[in-house]
N, C-alpha and C positions, 0 to 999 in steps of 0.2 A: 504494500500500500504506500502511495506516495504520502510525503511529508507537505504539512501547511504551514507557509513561513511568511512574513510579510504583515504582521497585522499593526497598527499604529498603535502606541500606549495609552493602555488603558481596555483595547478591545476585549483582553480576555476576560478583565471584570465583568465589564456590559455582557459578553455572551456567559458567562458564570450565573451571573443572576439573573440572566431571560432562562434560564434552563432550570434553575434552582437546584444547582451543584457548584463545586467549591473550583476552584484557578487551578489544582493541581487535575481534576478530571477532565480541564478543557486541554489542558498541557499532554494530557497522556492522549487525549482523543486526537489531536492536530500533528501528535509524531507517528501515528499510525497504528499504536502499540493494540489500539481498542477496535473493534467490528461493531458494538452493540448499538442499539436502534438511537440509542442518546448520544454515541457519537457522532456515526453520521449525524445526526441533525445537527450536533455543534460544528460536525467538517463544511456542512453546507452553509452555515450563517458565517463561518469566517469567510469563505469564498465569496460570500454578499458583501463583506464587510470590506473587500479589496486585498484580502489573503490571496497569493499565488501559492500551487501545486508543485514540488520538485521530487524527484525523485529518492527513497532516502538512501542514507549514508550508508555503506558497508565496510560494516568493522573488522578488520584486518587481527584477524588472532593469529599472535607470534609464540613460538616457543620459548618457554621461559631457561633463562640460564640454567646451564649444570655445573 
């Protein structure tokens, strides 16, 4: 799932309490981490709100020292 990035300060308040959940569940909806019905709808109102789509990051797991 792509990542939503771009929203101006303050946005994730306003979508936190259009939704009536807390900064940290719009944070986890927006990096893609979430599927459930109330994230989409908070992925769709950041993308109202002027949020752009990118693809997310792929984390590079290294071998740890021996």
């Amino acid at each position: 799932m792509k990542e939503i990035i771009g929203l101006k300060h303050g946005e994730k308040t306003k979508i936190a309490n259009k939704y009536g959940c807390t900064i940290h569940t719009v944070r986890i909806a927006l990096k893609g981490y979430s599927e459930s019905k109330l994230a989409m709808n908070i992925r769709k109102e950041a993308l109202r709100r002027g949020a752009i789509e990118r693809p997310q990051k792929l984390v590079k797991l290294t071998d740890s020292p021996q």
